[in-house]
C-alpha positions in Angstrom: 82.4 79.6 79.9 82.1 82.2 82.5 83.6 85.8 81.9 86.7 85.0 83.6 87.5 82.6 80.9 86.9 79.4 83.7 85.2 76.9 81.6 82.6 75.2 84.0 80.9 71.5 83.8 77.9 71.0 85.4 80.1 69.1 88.1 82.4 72.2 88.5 80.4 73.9 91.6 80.6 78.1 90.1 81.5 81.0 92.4 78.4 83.1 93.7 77.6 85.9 96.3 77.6 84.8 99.7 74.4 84.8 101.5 74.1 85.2 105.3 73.1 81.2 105.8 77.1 81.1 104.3 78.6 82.9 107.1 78.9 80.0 109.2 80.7 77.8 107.1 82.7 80.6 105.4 84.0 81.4 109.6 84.9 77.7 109.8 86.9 77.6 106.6 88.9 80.8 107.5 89.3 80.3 111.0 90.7 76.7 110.5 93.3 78.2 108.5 94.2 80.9 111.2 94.3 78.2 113.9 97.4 77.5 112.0 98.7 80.1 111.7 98.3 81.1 108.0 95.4 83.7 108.1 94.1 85.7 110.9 90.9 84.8 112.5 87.9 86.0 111.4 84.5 86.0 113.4 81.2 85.2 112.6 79.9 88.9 113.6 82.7 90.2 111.5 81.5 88.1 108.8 78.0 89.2 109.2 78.9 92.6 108.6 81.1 92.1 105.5 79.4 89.3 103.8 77.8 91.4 100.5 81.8 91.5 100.0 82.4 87.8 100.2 81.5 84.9 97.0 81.8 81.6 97.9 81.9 78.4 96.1 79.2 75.9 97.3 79.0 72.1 95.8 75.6 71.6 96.3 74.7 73.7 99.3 78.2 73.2 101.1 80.5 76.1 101.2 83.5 74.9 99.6 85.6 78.1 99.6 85.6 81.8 100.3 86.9 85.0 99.2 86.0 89.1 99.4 87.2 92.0 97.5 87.6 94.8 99.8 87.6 98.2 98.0 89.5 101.0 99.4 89.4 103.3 96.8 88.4 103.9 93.2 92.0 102.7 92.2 92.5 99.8 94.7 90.7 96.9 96.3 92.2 93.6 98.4 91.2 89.9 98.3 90.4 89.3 101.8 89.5 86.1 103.4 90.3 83.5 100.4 90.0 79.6 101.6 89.5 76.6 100.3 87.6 73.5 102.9 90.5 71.4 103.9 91.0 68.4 101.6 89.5 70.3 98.8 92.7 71.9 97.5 94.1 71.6 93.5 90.7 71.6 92.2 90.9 75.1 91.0 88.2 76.4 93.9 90.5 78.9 95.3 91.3 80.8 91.3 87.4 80.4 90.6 86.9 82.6 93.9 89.7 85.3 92.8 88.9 84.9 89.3 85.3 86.0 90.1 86.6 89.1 92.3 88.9 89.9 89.4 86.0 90.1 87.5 83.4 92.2 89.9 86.7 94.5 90.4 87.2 95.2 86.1 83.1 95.8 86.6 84.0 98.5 89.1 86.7 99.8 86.9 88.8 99.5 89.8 92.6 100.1 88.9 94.3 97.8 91.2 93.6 94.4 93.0 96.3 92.8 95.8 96.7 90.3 98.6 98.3 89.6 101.7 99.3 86.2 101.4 101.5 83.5 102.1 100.9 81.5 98.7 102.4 83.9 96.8 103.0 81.4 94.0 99.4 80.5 93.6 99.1 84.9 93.0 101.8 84.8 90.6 100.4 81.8 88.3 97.4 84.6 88.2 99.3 87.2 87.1 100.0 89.1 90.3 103.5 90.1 90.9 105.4 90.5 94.6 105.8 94.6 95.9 106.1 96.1 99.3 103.7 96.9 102.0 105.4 100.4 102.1 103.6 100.7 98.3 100.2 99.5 99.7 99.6 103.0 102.5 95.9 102.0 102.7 96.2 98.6 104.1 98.7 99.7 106.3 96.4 102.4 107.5 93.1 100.7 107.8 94.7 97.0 108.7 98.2 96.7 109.9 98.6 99.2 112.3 96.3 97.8 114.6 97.0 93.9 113.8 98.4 91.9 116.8 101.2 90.0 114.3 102.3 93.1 112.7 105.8 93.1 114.3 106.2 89.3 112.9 103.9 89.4 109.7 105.0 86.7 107.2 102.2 87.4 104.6 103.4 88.9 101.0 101.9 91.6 99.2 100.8 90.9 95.8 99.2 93.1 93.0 97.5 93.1 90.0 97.5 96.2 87.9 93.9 95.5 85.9 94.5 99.2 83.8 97.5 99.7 82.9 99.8 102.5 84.7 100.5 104.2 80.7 96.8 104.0 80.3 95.4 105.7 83.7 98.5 107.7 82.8 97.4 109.1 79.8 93.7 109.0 80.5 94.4 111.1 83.6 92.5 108.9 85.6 94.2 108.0 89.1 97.0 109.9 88.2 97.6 110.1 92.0 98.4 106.7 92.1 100.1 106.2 89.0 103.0 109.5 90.5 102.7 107.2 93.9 104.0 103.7 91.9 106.7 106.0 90.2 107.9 107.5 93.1 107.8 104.2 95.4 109.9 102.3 92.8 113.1 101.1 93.8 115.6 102.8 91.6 
């Protein structure tokens, strides 16, 4: 059973960090998503860059699916780039990937993990629950501002508190954005 509570066969391909010989495939699995529309492109030199944030899951040595945890903060991280290889969907690829993040994020002691996405349901079955861009001032700052669909975005932000706000409350740890959740709350 891994530390996500996923319990793998030896037929179940596991979640690992991506290597640079993954880039490739990881490129062809995202960017046939944004050719239709549901994720924006991402390119291989981008992927270069970025890929100590990426895991994937390989059967064997073919990338299956992909998935990073971007960290902004010590309180907040995103799941960037999750896709599953065409025809491989329902076979649980795509909640091993953010199951692993999940995990590498509670090993960073990070507060908060959320997505842009347009499978908000898959998030939900996870735990995540729907809230507003307005709440997530990071992304908007380092992504959205400069993003070419920003006027028509469709994608959904969803979060995952992984401490709870009473705890980092208490604790005084991130009170900062534990007053920002309280004050962005729709009365």
């Amino acid at each position: 059973m891994s530390a996500s509570g996923l319990v793998l066969t030896a037929s179940e391909p596991a979640a690992r960090p991506a290597r640079l010989s993954d880039v490739e495939a990881m490129a062809d699995i995202i960017n046939g998503y944004a050719a239709r529309g549901l994720m924006l492109p991402k390119a291989p030199a981008e992927l270069h860059r970025l890929f100590r944030e990426y895991v994937v899951v390989a059967d064997g040595e073919r990338v299956v699916a992909c998935g990073g945890l971007r960290v902004y903060s010590p309180a907040l991280a995103e799941i960037v780039g999750l896709a599953v290889v065409g025809g491989q969907e329902g076979r649980g690829l795509g909640r091993r990937v953010v199951s692993t993040l999940l995990d590498e994020a509670r090993a960073l002691a990070l507060a908060r993990v959320f997505a842009m996405t347009l499978q908000e349901g898959f998030f939900h079955r996870m735990g995540f629950r729907t809230t507003s861009l307005k709440r997530l001032p990071e992304k908007t700052a380092a992504d959205c501002r400069g993003c070419a669909r920003r006027a028509g975005c469709r994608e959904i932000a969803v979060v995952l508190d992984l401490v709870p706000r009473w705890v980092r409350a208490s604790t005084g740890r991130r009170a900062l954005a534990v007053l920002q959740d309280q004050e962005a709350a729709p009365s």
